[in-house]
N, C-alpha and C positions, 0 to 999 in steps of 0.2 A: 490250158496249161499255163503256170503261171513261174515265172523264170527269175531269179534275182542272178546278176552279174557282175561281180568283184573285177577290178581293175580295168572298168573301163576306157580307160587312153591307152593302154600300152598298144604295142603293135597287133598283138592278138584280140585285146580285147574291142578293140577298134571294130574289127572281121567280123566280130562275135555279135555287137550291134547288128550288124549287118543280118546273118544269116540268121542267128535265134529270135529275130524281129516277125519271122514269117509264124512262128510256132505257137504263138501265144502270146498274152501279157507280160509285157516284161522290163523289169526294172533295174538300168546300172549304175554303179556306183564307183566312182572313183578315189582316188585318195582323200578328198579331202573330206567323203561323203560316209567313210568306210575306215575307221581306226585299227588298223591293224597289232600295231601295239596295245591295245586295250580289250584284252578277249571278253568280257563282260558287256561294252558297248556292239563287238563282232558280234554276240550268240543273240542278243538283244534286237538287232539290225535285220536279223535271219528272222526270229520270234512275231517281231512285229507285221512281217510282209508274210509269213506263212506259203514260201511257195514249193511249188512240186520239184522243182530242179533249181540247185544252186551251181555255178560254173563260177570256177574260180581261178583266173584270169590271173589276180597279182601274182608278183614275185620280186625277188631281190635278186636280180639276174649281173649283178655287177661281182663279175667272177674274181679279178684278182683286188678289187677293193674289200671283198668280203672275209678276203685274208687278215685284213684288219679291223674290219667291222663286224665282229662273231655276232656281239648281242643281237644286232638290229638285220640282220643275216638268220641269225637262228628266231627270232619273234616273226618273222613275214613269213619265212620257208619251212618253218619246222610247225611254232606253235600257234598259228593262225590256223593253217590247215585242218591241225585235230578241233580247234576248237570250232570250225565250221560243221564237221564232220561230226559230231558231238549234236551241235545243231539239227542238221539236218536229220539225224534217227530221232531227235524229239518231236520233229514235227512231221517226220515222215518224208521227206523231198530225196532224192536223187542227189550226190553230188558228185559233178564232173572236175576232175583237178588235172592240168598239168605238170607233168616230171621232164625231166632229163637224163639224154645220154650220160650225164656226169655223173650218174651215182653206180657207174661202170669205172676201170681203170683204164682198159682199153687195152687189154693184152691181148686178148682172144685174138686168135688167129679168122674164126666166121662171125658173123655178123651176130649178134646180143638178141638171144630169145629172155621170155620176159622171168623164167625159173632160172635163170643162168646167177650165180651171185653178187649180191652188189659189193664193189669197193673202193668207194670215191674215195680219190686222190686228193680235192680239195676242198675248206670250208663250206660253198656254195654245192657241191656234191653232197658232203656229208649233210646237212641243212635238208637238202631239197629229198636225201631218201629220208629222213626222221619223222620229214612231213608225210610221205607216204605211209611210213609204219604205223600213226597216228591215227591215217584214214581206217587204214585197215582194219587196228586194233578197235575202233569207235562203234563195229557194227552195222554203219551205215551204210543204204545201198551207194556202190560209188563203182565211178569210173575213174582209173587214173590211167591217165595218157601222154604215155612218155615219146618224147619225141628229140631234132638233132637239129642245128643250124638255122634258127628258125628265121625269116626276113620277110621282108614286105615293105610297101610305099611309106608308111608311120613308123617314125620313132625310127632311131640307130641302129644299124645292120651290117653284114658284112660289105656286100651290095656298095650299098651307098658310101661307104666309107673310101672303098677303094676304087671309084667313080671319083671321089672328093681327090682324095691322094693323085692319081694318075690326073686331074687337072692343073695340081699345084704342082708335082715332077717329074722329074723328065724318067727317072728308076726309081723302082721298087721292089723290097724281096718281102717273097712270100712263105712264110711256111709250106714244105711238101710233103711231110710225111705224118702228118696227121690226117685219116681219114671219115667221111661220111655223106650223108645226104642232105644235101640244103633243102630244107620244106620251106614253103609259104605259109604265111598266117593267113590269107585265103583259103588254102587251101584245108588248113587244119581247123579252120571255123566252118568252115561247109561240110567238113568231115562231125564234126560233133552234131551238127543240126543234123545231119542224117543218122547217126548213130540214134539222136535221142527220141528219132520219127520212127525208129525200128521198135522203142522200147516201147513207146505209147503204142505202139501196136502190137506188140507181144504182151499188152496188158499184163496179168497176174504172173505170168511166164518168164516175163522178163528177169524177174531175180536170178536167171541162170545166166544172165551176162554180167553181175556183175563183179568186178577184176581188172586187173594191169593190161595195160596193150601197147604195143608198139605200136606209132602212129608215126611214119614219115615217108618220104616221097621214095620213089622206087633207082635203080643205078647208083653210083655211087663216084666218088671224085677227090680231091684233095684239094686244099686253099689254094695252092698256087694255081691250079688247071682251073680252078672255080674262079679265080681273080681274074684269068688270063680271057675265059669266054667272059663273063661280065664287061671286062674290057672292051674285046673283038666284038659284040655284041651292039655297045654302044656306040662304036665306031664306024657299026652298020649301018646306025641309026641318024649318025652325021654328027656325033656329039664329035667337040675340039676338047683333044687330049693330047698332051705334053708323053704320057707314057702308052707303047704299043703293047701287045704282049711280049715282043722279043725283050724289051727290055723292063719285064717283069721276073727279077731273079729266082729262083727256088732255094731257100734255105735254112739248114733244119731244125727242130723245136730248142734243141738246144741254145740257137745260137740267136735263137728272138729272146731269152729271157726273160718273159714271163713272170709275174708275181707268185699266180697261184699254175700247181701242174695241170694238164688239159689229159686226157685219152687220147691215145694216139689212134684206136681203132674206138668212133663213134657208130660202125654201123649197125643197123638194126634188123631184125628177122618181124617182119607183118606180117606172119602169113596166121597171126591168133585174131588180129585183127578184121582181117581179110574175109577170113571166113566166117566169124560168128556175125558181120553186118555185113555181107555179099557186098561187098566195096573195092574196085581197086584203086591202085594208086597211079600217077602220072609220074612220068622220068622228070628229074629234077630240074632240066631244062628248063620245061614248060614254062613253068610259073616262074623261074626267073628270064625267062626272054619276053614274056609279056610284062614283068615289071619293066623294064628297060622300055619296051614299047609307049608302055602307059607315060613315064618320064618323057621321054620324047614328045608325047602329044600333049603333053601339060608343061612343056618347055624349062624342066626343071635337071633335064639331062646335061 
């Protein structure tokens, strides 16, 4: 199997080194490796390596910059995408794309199955589903795999930021009524390597997987209760912090003012997921109290 992988340093694609390393040949490519603004050098990039699955890892994930930033918002999130997608039915490969909770508004009162309709609220929403229609429309076999909160040890996160913050003061408030599930980019990179170990084995068959899925970790939480264990978490761990959770305040969307609007309800229904790759998922805990751990042992908590 032979794997070519788009954006490799972000936080995901870091993971994705990691786990799709075991499956075969495989080749990543970072920004500088990978012109995402230049869909002709993009389709070019794919043609040249001719591989069986592409994963595609980049994004413009800079949510309320992208308020400003349409063009370069819309050429990463929108029209990269199709043109990968494009790609990969010329040469025949597989492509796996990540989405987001954002191309939801987040009214729904239960958690976002994948027929539910989209209606992003923000450029970076609007963007990131245009790029899914693109997949869609293209023909090619593909996986998109939308998911919520994503973090991990690389690269900017919730995590770490407010880890950052509660060292520098003494309060904090947190958004609480925006809801969902914090995933790992470990997690969501060991999920696609298993995902794409199901399809190599469902050989000719496997065209009946592919389609949208909701990929994110199981329970559910809101920023501020999610700030407040990250916190209590680290504190177990012996880190020195100026802020405890009591005086981590809860306060609400409104009143953080925000560039671009968010979804107040990010969560997700897996259970499409779940069952077409016998998979389940772990409480969101998990993998953020082993980040915490891992910090600790690498003295960076």
């Amino acid at each position: 199997m032979k794997i070519l992988l788009f954006g490799k340093n972000g936080q995901l694609g870091w993971e994705l080194q990691r786990s799709l390393s075991v499956l075969g040949e495989m080749r990543a490519l970072g920004r500088p490796d990978a012109d995402f603004g230049n869909p002709e050098a993009l389709h070019a990039s794919v043609c040249d390596y001719r591989p069986d699955i592409i994963v595609n890892a980049a994004a413009y994930t800079a949510v309320d910059r992208a308020e400003g930033d349409v063009a370069t918002a819309h050429g990463i999130n929108a029209l990269a995408p199709g043109v990968l997608a494009e790609a990969a039915r010329a040469c025949g490969a597989w492509l796996v794309h990540y989405s987001t909770d954002y191309v939801f508004d987040g009214r729904k009162e239960k958690p976002y199955r994948e027929d539910d309709a989209a209606s992003p609220l923000s450029v970076y929403g609007r963007t990131k589903f245009e790029g899914e229609e693109r997949i869609r429309a293209s023909g090619a076999r593909h996986l998109i795999l939308r998911t919520s909160w994503v973090f991990g040890p690389h690269g900017v996160n919730f995590p770490k930021t407010i880890l950052r913050l509660a060292r520098e003061r003494p309060q904090l408030e947190v958004v609480a009524d925006q809801f969902g599930a914090p995933t790992s980019a470990e997690l969501l990179a060991d999920l696609t390597a298993l995902a794409l170990q199901h399809i190599a084995l469902r050989g000719v068959g496997a065209g009946e997987l592919v389609g949208t899925y909701h990929v994110a970790a199981s329970g559910q939480t809101n920023w501020h209760a999610y700030a407040c264990h990250v916190v209590a978490q680290a504190l177990a761990q012996g880190a020195r912090l100026q802020a405890r959770p009591k005086q981590i305040l809860p306060i609400t969307t409104a009143a953080w003012r925000a560039t671009a609007p968010r979804p107040a309800n990010s969560l997700m229904d897996t259970s499409k997921f779940r069952t077409a790759f016998g998979l389940a998922l772990p409480d969101w805990r998990h993998h953020i109290d082993r980040l915490i751990a891992e910090l600790a042992e690498s003295g960076n908590l």
